[in-house]
LOLOVO-746449 format. One line per 4 residues: their letters; for each residue x, y, z of C-alpha. Coordinates in pm, 1 decimal, padded with zeros to 6 digits. Example, Ala and Ser with C-alpha at 12.3 -4.5 7.8 and 13.67 -1.06 7.14 Angstrom:
residues 2
AS> 01230.0:-00450.0:00780.0  01367.0:-00106.0:00714.0
end
This chain:
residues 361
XXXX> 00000.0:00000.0:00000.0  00143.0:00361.4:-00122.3  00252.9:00532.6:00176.4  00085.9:00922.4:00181.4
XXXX> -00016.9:01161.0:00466.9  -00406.0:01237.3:00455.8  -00461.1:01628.6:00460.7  -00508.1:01789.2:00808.7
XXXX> -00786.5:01982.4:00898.6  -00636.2:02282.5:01093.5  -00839.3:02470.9:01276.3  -00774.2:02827.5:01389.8
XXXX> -01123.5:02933.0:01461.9  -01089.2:03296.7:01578.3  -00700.5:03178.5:01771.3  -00535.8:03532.0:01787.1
XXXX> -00775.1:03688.9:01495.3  -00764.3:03557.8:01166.7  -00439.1:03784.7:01050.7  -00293.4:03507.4:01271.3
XXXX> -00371.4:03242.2:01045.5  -00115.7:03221.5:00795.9  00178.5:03275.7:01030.8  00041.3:02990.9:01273.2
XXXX> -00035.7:02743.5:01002.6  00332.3:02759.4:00888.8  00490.6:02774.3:01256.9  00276.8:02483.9:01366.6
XXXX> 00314.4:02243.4:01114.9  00660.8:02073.4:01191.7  00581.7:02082.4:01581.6  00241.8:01851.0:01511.1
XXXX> 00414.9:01672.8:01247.5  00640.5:01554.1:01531.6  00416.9:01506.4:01761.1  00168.7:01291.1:01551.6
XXXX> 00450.5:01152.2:01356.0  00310.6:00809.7:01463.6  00013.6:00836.1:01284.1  00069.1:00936.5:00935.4
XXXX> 00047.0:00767.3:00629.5  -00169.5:00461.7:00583.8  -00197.4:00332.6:00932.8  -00455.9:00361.1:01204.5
XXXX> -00526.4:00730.4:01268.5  -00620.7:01012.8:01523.6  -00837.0:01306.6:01605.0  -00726.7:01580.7:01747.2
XXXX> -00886.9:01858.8:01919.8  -00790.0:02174.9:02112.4  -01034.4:02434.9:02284.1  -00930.5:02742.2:02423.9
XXXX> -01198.2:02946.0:02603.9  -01487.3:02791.6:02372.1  -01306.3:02846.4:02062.0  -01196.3:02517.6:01860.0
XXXX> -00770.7:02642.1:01837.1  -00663.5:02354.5:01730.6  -00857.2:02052.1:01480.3  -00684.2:01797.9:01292.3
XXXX> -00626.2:01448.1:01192.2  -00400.6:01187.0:01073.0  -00423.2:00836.9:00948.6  -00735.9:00621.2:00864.6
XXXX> -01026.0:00497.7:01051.6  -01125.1:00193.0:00864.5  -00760.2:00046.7:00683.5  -00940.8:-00193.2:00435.5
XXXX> -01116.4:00077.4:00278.6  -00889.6:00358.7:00318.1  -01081.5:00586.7:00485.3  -00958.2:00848.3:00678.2
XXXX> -01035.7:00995.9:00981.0  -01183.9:01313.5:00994.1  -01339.8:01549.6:01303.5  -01647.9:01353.2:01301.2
XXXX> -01494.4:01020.8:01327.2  -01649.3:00852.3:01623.3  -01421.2:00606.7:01798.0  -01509.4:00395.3:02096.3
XXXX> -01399.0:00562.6:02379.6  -01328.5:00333.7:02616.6  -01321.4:00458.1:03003.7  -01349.4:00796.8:02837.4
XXXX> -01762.3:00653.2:02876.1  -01730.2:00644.7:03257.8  -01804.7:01060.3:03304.4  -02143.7:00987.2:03072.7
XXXX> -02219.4:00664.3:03335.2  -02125.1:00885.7:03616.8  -02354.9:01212.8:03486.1  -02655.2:00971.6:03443.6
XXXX> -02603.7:00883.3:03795.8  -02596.8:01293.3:03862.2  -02880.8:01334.0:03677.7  -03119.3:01054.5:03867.1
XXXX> -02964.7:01244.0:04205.0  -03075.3:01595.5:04107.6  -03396.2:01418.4:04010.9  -03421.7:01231.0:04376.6
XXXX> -03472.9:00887.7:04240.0  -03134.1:00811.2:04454.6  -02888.7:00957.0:04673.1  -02501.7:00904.2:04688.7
XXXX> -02523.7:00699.8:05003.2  -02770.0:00460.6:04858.5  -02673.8:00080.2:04878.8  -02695.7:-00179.6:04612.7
XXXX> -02954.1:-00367.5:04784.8  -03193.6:-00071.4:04780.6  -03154.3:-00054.5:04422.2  -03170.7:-00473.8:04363.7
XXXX> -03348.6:-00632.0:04667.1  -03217.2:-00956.6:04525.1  -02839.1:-00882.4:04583.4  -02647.5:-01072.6:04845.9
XXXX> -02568.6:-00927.9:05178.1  -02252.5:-00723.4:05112.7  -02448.8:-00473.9:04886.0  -02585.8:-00326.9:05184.4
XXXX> -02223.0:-00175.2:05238.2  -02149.2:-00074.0:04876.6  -02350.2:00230.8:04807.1  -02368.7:00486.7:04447.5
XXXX> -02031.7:00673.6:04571.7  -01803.3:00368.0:04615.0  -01879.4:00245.3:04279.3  -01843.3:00637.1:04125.7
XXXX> -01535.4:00627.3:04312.8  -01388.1:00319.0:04266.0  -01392.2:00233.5:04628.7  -01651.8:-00082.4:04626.1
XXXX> -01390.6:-00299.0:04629.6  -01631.7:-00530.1:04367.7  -01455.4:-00862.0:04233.0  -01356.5:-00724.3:03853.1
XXXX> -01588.0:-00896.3:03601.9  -01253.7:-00961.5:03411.5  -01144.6:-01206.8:03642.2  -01480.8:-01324.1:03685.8
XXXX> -01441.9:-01466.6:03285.1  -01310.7:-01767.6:03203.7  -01006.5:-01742.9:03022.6  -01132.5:-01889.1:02713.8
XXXX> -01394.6:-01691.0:02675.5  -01530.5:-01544.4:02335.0  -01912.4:-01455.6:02310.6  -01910.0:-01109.8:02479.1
XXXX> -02085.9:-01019.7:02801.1  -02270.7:-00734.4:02863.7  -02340.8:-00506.9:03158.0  -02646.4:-00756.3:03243.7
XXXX> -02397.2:-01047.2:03274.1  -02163.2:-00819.0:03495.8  -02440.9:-00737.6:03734.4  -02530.9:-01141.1:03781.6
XXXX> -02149.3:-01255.9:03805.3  -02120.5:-00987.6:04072.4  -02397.5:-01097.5:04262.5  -02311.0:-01496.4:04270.4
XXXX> -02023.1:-01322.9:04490.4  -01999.4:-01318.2:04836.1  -01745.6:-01100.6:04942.6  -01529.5:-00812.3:04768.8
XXXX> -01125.7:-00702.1:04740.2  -01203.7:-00500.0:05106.8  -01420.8:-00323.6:05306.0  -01622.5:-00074.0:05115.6
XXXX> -01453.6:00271.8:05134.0  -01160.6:00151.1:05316.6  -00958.0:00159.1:04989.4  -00945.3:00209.6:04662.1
XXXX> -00919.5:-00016.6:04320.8  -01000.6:00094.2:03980.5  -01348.2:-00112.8:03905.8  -01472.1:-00181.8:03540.5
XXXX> -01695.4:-00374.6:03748.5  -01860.3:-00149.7:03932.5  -01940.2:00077.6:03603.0  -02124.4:-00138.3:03488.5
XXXX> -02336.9:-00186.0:03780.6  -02405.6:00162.0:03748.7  -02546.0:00138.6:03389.5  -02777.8:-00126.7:03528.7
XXXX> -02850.6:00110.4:03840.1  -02959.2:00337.7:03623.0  -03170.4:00136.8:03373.0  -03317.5:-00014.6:03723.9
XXXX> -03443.6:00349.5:03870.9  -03509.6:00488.4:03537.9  -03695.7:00215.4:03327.3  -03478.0:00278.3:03016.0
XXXX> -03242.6:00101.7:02849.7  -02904.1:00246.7:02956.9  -02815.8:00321.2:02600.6  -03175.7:00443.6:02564.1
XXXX> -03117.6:00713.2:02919.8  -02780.7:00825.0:02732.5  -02947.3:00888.6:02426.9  -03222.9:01101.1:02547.6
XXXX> -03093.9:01260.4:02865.5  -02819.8:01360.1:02744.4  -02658.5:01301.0:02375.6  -02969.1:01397.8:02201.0
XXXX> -03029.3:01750.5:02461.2  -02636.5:01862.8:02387.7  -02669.0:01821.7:02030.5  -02404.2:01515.7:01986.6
XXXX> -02586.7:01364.1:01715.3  -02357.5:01081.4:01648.2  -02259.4:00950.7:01967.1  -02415.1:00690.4:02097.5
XXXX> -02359.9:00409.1:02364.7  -02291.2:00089.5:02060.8  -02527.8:-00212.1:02119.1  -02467.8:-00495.8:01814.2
XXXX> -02765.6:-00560.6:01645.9  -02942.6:-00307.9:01768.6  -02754.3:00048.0:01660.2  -02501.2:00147.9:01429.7
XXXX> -02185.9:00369.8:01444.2  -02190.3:00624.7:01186.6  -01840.3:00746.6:01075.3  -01705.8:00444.0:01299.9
XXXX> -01310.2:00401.9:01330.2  -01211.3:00016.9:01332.1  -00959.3:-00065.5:01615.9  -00649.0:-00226.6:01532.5
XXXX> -00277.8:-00332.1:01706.9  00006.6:-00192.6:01577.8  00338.1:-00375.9:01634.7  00621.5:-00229.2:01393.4
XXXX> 00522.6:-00331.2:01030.0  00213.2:-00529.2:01128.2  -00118.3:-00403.4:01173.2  -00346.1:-00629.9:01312.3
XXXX> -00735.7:-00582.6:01299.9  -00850.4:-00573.7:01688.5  -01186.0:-00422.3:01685.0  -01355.0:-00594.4:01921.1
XXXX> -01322.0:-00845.9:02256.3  -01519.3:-01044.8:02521.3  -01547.9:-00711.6:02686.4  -01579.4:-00480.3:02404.8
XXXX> -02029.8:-00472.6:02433.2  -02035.3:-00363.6:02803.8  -02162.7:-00023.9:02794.2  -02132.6:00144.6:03136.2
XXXX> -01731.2:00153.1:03156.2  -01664.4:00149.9:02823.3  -01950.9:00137.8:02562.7  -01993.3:00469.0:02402.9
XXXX> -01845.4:00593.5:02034.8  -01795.0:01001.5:02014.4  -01617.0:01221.9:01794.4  -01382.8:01510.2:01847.5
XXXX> -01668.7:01732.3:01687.0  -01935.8:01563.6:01958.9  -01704.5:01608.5:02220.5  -01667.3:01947.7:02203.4
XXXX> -01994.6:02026.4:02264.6  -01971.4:01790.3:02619.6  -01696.8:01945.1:02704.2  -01898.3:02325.8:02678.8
XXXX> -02206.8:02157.9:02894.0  -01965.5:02098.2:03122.0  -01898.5:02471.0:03240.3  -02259.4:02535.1:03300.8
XXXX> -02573.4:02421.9:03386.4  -02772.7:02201.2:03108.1  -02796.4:01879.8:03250.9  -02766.6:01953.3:03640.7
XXXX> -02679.0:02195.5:03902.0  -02317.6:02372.6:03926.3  -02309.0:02281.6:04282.7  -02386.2:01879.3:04204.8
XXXX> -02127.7:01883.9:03869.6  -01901.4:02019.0:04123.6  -01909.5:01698.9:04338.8  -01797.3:01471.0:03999.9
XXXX> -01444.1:01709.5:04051.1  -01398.1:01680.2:04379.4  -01137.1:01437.9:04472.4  -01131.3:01140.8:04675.2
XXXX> -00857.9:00852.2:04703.7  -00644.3:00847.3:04437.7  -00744.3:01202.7:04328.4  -01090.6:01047.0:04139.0
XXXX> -01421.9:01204.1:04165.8  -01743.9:01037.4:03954.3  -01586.4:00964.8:03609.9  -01311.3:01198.6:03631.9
XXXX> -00969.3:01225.2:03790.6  -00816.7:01515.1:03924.5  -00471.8:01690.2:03982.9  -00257.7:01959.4:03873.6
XXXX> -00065.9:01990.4:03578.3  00181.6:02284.1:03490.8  00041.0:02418.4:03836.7  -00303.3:02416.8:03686.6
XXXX> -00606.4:02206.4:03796.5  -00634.7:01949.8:03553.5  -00945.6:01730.2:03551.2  -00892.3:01429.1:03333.2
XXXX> -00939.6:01093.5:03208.9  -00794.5:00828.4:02971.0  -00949.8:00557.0:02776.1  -00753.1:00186.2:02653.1
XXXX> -00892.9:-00121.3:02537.2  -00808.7:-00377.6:02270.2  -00794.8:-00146.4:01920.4  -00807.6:00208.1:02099.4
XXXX> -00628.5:00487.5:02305.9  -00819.8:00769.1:02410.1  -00737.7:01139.0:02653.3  -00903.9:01387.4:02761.9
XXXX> -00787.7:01672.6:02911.4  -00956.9:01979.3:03064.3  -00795.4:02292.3:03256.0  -01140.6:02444.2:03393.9
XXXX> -00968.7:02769.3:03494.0  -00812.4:02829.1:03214.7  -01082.0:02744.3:02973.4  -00871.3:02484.3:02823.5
XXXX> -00916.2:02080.6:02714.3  -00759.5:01868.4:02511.9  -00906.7:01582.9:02308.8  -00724.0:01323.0:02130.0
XXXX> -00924.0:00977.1:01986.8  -00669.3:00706.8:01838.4  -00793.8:00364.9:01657.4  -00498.4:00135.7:01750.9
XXXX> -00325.8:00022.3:02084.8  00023.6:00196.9:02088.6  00168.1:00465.0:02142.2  -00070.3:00591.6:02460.0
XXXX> -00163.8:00916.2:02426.6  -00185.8:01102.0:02772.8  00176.9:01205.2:02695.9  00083.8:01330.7:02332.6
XXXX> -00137.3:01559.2:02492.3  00075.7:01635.5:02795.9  00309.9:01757.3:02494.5  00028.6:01949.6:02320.4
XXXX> -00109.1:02162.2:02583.2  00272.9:02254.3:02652.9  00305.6:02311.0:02291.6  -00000.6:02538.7:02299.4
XXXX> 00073.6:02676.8:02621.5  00437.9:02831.2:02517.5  00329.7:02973.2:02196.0  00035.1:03150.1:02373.0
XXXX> 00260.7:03292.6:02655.5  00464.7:03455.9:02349.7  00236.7:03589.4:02150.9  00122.1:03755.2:02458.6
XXXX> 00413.8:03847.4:02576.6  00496.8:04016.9:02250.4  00180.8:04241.9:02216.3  00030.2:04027.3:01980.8
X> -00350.2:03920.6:02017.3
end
């Protein structure tokens, strides 16, 4: 296959005025060139999107989304996301809050009479918080598994348990499991599909008219990026797993286009109160909230998460003080890409601090 880069989509909407645009086109192109050096050419791709202060700085791409057909991947690709999903789980269980049809101190076995007796110590902020201590599903799986399970399946292998990892909010361990109890929490209390509760409560209400929360057989991905494994020369198509159709910790497909517009939602009001969002960025142990985690970065608070599974790499990164995130969606397992955009937003933060610091807007 003829090795060629795919054009870029740079975006400089309104960055410095648009007598800026010429000189920042040419400065920027070797820097992202280096950066996203990775994924040029005929190989899996990426998405790439920067937002300063609710104006799209930065919007580009490299590489394709689906190999055997050579397409590439644009701004409205929609990859899966991977644990990227968990701040959508954990808003639907913000939502049903602000709605009183729970409360963060609720326990399992208010929610499913039928589970055994330790979900009357696991309540709706261990399992935002990752401090349930819930056997992980994963190990749960025989090894030789290959029809996939779904968040269903993860609720029943959870409850033919009898015991967890430790004592409810004594610790903490990073649960896929408890995710996708929360899906199935909230399809419980709400009477939707979880899919369905994404769909309406929130995807369709913030305009992100191609995500969606992938069920086989039931939806379809529009603009959908394949997943693959890179090693060297060889690319191997690795779309999908055992785990791959649980939806709660790592089930929806977005787009850098569709995330933008979560990302705005996120500084106001539109799907609950300021004072409740604020409560998903607080920080417990391990510096996670509901969906998110949370430290500093450059001395700025940085709110954060990453996605990985078998066929993607996903980052988000938002600076709520400064207005700032950084998006970046990749269709194949290597290289990870928290440090690509550790290196962008230093990237965009130097040449920022320059032009200012010359006079220039």
């Amino acid at each position: 296959m003829m090795s060629r880069r795919w054009t870029r989509q740079i975006g400089l909407l309104a960055l410095w005025g648009s007598a800026m645009l010429t000189g920042c086109n040419a400065e920027r192109m070797p820097d992202l060139d280096r950066i996203f050096e990775s994924y040029q050419g005929n190989v899996p791709g990426v998405a790439v999107m920067l937002i300063d202060n609710g104006r799209v700085a930065l919007d580009t791409a490299f590489g394709l989304a689906d190999i055997a057909n050579a397409i590439p991947v644009t701004r409205t690709t929609n990859f899966r996301l991977a644990s990227v999903t968990k701040q959508f789980t954990a808003m639907c269980i913000l939502m049903l809050q602000e709605r009183g049809q729970l409360d963060f101190s609720t326990t399992l076995d208010k929610i499913f009479p039928e589970f055994p007796v330790y979900g009357r110590k696991i309540n709706i902020r261990h399992l935002l918080q990752h401090t349930s201590g819930m056997i992980a599903y994963e190990a749960l799986m025989p090894d030789t598994a290959t029809v996939q399970v779904h968040d269903s399946d993860v609720l029943r292998m959870v409850m033919q348990q009898d015991t967890t990892y430790f004592e409810p909010g004594s610790d903490y361990r990073y649960s896929n499991s408890g995710y996708a109890v929360l899906a199935m929490v909230v399809e419980r209390l709400s009477g939707k599909p979880f899919a369905r509760f994404l769909h309406d409560e929130i995807f369709k209400h913030l305009g992100m008219t191609n995500t969606l929360a992938f069920e086989k057989g039931i939806s379809r991905v529009p603009n959908r990026a394949f997943g693959y494994s890179v090693d060297g020369d060889s690319i191997r198509f690795t779309d999908q797993s055992p785990t791959s159709a649980v939806l709660g910790d790592g089930g929806v497909y977005s787009s850098t286009a569709d995330l933008y517009r979560w990302d705005q939602a996120l500084y106001g009001q539109r799907l609950v109160s300021a004072e409740l969002l604020q409560q998903a960025f607080t920080p417990a142990m391990q510096n996670y909230g509901f969906g998110w985690r949370i430290d500093r970065y450059q001395g700025r608070l940085r709110v954060h998460h990453t996605g990985g599974t078998r066929g993607f790499r996903n980052v988000i990164q938002r600076f709520p003080e400064d207005g700032l995130t950084v998006i970046i969606l990749s269709n194949r397992n290597d290289p990870d890409v928290a440090p690509l955009a550790d290196k962008l937003i230093d990237w965009f933060l130097e040449r920022k601090s320059g032009r200012s610091q010359s006079g220039n807007p």
